[in-house]
C-alpha positions as CSV (number, residue, x, y, z in Angstrom):
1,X,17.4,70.7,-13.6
2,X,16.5,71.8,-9.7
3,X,15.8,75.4,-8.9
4,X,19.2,74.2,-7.0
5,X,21.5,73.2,-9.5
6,X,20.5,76.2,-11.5
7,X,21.6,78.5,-8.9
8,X,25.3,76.8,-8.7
9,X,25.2,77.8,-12.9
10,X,28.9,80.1,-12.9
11,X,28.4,83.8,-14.9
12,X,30.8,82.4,-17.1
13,X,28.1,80.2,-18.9
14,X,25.9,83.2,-19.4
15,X,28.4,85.7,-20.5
16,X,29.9,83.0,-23.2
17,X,25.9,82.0,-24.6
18,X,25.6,85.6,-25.0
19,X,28.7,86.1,-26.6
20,X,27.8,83.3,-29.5
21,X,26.3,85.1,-32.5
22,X,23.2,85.2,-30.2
23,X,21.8,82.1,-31.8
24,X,18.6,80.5,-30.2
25,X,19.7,77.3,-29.9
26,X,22.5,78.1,-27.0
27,X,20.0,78.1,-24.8
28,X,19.9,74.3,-24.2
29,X,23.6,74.6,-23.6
30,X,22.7,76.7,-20.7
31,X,20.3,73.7,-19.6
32,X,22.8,71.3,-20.3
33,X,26.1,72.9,-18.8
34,X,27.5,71.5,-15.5
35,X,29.3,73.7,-13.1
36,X,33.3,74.4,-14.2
37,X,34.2,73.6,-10.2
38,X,32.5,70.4,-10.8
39,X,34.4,69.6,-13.9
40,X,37.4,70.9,-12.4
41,X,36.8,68.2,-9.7
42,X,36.6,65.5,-12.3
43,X,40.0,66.6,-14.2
44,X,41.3,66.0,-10.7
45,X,40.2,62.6,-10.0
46,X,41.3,61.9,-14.0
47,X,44.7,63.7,-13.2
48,X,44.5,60.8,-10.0
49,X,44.0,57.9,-11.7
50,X,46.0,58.6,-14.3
51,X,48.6,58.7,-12.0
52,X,47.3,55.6,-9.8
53,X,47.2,53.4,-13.1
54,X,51.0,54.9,-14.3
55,X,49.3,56.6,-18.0
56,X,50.1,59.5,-19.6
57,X,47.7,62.1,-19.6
58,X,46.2,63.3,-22.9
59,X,47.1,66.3,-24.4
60,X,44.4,69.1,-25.2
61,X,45.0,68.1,-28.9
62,X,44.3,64.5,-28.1
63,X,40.7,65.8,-26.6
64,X,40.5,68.4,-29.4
65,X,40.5,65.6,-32.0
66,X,37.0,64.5,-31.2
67,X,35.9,61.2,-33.7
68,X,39.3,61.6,-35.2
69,X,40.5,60.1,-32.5
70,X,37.8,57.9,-30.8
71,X,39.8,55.9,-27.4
72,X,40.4,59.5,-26.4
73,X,36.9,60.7,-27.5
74,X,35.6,58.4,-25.2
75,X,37.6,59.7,-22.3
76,X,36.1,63.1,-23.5
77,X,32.3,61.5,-22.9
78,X,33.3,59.6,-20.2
79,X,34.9,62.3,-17.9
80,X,33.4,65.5,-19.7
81,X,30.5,65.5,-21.6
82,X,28.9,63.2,-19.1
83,X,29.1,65.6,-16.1
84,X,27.2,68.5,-18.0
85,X,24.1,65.8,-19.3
86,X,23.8,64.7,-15.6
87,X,23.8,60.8,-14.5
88,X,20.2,60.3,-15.2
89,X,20.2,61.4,-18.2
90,X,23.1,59.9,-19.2
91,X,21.9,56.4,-18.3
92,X,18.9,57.3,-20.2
93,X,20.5,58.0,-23.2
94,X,22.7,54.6,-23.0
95,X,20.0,52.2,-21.9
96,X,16.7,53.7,-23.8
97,X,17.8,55.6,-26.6
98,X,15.4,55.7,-29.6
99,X,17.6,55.2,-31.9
100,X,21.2,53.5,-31.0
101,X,22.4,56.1,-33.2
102,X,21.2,59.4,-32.0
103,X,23.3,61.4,-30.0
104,X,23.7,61.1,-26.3
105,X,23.7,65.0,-26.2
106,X,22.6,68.3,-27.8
107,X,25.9,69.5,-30.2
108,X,25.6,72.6,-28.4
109,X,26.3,71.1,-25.4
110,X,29.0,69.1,-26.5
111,X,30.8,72.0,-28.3
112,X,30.4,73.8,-25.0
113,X,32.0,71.0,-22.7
114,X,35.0,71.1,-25.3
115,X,35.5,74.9,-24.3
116,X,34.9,74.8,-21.0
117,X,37.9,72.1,-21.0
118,X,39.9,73.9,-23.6
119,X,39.6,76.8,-21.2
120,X,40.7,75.5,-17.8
121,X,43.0,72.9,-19.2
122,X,46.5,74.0,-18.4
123,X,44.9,76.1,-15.2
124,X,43.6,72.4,-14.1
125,X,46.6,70.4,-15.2
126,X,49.3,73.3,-13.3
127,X,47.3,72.7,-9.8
128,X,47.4,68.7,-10.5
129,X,51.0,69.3,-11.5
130,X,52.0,70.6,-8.3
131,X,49.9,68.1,-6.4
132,X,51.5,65.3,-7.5
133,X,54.7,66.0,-9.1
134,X,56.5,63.9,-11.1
135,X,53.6,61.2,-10.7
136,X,51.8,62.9,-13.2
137,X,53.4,62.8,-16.3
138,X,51.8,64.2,-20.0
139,X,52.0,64.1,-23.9
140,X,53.8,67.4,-23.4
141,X,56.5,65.8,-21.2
142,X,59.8,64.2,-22.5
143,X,60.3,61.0,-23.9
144,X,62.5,61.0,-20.3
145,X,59.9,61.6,-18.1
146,X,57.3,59.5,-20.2
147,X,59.3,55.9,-19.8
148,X,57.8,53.2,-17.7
149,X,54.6,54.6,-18.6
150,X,51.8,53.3,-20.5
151,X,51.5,55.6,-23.6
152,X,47.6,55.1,-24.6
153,X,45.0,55.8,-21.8
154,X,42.4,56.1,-23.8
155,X,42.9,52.2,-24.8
156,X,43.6,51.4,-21.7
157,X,40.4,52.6,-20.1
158,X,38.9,50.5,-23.4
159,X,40.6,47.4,-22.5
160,X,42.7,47.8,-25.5
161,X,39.6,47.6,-27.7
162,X,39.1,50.2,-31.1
163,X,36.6,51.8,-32.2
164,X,36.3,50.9,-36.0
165,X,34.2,53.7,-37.3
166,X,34.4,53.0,-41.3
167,X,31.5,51.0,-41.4
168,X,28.3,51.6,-43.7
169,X,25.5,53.2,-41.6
170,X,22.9,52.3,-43.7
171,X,23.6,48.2,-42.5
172,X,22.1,49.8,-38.8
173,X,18.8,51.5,-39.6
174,X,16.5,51.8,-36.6
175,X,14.4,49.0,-38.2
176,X,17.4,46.1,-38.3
177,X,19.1,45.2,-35.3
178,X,22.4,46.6,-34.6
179,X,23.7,44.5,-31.6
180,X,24.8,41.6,-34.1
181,X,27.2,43.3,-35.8
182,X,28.7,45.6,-32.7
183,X,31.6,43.8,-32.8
184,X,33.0,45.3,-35.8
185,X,32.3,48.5,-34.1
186,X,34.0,47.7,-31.2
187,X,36.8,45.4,-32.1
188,X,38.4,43.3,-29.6
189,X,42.5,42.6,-29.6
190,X,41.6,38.9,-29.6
191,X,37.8,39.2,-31.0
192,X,36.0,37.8,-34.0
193,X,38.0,40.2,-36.6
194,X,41.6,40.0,-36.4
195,X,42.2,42.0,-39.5
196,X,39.6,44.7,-38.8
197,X,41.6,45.2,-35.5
198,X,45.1,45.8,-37.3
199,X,43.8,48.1,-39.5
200,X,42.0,50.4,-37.2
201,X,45.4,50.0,-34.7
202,X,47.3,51.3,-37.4
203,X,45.6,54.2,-38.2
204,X,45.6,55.4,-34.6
205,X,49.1,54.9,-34.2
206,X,49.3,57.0,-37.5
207,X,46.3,59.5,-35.7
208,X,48.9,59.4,-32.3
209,X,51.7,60.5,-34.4
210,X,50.0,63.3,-36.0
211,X,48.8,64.5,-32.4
212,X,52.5,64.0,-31.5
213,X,53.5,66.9,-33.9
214,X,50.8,69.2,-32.7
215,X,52.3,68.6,-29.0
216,X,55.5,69.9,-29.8
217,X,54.7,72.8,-31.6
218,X,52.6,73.6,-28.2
219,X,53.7,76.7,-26.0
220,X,51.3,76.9,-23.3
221,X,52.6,73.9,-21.4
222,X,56.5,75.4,-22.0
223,X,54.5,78.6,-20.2
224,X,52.3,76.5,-17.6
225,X,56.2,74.9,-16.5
226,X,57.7,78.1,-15.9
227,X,54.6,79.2,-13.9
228,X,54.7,76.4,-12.2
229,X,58.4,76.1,-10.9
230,X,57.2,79.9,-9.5
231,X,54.2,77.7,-7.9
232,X,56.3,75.8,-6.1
233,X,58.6,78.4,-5.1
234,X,55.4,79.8,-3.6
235,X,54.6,76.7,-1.8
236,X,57.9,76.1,-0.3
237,X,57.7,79.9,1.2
238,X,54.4,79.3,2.4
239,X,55.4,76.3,4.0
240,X,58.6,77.8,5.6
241,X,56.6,80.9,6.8
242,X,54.1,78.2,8.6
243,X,56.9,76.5,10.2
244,X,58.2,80.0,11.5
245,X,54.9,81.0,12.7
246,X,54.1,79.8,16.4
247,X,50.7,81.0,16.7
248,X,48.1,78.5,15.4
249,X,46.3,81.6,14.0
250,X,49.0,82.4,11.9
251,X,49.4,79.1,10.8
252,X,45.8,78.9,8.9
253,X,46.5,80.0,5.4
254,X,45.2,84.1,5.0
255,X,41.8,84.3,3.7
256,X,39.9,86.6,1.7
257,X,41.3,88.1,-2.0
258,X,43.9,90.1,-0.9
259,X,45.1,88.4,2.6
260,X,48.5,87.0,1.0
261,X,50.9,88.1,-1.3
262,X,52.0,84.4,-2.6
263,X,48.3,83.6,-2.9
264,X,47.5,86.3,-5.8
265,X,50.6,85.3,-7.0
266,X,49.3,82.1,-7.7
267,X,45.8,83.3,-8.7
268,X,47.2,85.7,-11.1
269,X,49.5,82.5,-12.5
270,X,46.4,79.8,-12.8
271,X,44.3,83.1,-14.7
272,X,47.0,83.6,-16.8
273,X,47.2,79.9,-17.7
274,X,43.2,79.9,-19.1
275,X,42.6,80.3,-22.6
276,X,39.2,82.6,-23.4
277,X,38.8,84.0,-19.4
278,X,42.0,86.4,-18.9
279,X,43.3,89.4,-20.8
280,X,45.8,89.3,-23.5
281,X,47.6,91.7,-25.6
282,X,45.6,91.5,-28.7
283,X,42.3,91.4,-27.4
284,X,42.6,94.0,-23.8
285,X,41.2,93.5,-20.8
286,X,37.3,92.6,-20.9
287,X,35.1,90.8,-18.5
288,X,33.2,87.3,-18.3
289,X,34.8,85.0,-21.6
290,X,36.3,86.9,-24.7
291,X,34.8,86.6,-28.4
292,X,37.0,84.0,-29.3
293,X,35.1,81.5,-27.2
294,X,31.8,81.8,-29.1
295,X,33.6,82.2,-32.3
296,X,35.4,78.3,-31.4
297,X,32.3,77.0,-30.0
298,X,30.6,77.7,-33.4
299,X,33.8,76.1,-35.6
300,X,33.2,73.2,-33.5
301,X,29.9,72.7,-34.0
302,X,30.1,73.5,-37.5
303,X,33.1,70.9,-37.9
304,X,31.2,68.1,-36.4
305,X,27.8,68.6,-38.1
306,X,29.7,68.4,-41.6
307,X,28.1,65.9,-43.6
308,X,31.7,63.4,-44.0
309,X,31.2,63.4,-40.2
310,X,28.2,62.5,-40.0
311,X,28.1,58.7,-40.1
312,X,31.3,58.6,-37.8
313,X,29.6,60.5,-35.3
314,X,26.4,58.0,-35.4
315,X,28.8,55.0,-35.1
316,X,30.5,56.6,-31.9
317,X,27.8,57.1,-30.3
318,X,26.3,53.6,-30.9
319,X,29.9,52.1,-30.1
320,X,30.1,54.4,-27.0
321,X,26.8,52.9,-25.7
322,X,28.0,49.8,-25.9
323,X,31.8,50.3,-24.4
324,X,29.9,52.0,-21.1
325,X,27.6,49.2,-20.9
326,X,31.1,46.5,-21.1
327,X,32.7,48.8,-18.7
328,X,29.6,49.1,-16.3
329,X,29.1,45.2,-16.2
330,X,33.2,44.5,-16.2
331,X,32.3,46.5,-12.8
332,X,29.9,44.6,-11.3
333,X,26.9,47.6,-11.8
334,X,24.2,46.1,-13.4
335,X,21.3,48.2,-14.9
336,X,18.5,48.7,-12.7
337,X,15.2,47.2,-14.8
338,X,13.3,50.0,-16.6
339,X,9.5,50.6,-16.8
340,X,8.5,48.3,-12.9
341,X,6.6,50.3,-10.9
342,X,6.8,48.6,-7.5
343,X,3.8,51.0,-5.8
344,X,0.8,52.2,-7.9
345,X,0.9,55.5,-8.9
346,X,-1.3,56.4,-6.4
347,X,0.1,55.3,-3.2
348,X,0.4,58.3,-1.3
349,X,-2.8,59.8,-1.8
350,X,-4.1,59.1,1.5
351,X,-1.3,61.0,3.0
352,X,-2.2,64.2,1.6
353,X,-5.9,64.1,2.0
354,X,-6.5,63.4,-1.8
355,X,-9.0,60.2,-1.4
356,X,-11.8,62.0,-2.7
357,X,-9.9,63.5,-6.2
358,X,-9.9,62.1,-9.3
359,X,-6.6,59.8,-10.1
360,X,-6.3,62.0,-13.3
361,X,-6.1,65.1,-11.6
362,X,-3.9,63.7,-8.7
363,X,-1.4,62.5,-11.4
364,X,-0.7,65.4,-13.0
């Protein structure tokens, strides 16, 4: 990471690393972690297409689900846990891995992209919400508001292919080829195994169902609504006090913290809307991220490490490896070729002055 990245790295990070049981091995989450604005930027443009491509938006327990439920797993990489690796390293870990089953990321990492999500969701999905209105339309939303709209998104950013992740891991050592058999992994609706295809289809309708439940007995969107109808009272005022005002100074929007009553207003709604970052009743105010935040970060970490998860996990990530590289050349971007150095790794010696050095010390 640049000296310039670093310095983007929110307080928020910090306070939550030193919140978790003070464990060593946080630090490479603090390596890892991308910048919550940034994410926030990439629930938008998922929030967009969404929109653009007429789904319905997951729910946090579709996201929460992790292997569970894989199609939306992916979305999680995909849009998530991508952004806090970086691209380079990303590619890296699809193109050159080791092993096709090692992870594509430190656990810590990934625990810590599912709380940063889990944290912001509803704050994220309440702007988007009032951005695009009924355009953008949830699991949490009526079976009214859902019709005309395609259900799955995670299967449709698959091309309606599963992930099949009951298969024995021991038939993909390091030492035997994997790539033969990938298509058991990630099973095609008209591919080589029919059968393998209904099965896993019918345990994520069953896995959907399940998440369905968990929706309903949700309150924070029921909350988010309400704050959001106050939202877009807000809006409305804002607009009609912009209209009233002649002066194109006092048509800019106020700035600074306190410039406008509507704006903290809708500050105080957005905060109110995050899970671990704003006071409650049972915990009292407190600054940075509250206890409960390390205290999740280490259940989830713990959860996905358990041994029954293990050989799921490895099968993901091997499956997810291949579904980016589908998706990458179903887009025309090919992989640029690794290991061709096109000038010697000396080239630019002369610039510098450093004919007369040894190529071993110029090289370091």
């Amino acid at each position: 990471m640049t000296k310039g990245i670093n310095a983007r790295r929110s307080s928020i990070y910090s306070a939550t690393l030193n919140r978790f049981n003070g464990k060593s091995t946080t630090l490479v989450v603090a390596q890892q972690s991308c910048d919550a604005n940034f994410v926030s930027s990439l629930f938008t443009d998922l929030c967009d297409q969404c929109s653009e491509e007429n789904l319905i938006f997951p729910s946090l327990e579709a996201f929460e689900c992790g292997i569970a439920c894989p199609v939306v797993h992916v979305m999680f990489y995909d849009w998530f846990l991508k952004s806090s690796v970086g691209d380079s390293a990303w590619k890296q870990a699809i193109y050159n891995p080791k092993d096709p089953l090692e992870p594509m990321a430190p656990i810590q990492g990934e625990a810590f992209a599912m709380i940063l999500l889990k944290n912001n969701y509803f704050a994220w999905l309440s702007e988007a919400k009032l951005r695009l209105n009924d355009q953008l339309v949830t699991e949490y939303d009526t079976k009214k508001e859902k019709q005309g709209k395609v259900e799955d998104a995670g299967l449709y950013f698959l091309r309606q292919c599963h992930l099949n992740l009951d298969v024995d891991v021991e038939n993909f050592s390091g030492s035997t080829p994997a790539i033969p058999e990938i298509d058991k992994i990630v099973v095609k609706p008209n591919g080589r195994y029919p059968d393998i295809y209904k099965e896993v289809s019918l345990d994520h309708s069953l896995q959907m169902k399940r998440i369905a439940g968990l929706v309903l007995k949700n309150t924070k969107y029921k909350e988010m609504k309400k704050g959001l109808q106050e939202m877009t009272n807000i809006k409305k005022r804002q607009h009609v006090e912009a209209e009233q005002d002649s002066s194109d100074d006092e048509e800019e929007e106020p700035q600074g913290e306190g410039a406008s009553p509507q704006r903290r207003t809708r500050r105080k709604l957005l905060k109110s809307f995050r899970e671990y970052t704003t006071s409650n009743d049972k915990e009292g105010r407190f600054k940075g991220w509250s206890v409960r935040a390390g205290k999740d970060m280490a259940e989830y970490i713990e959860k996905w490490t358990a041994p029954e998860f293990v050989s799921r996990r490895q099968l993901f990530w091997m499956a997810y490896r291949e579904s980016f590289k589908r998706k990458q050349d179903a887009l025309g971007k090919k992989k640029k070729p690794s290991g061709a150095q096109i000038n010697p790794p000396n080239y630019q010696t002369k610039v510098w002055g450093f004919e007369d050095i040894p190529d071993e010390v110029v090289n370091i």
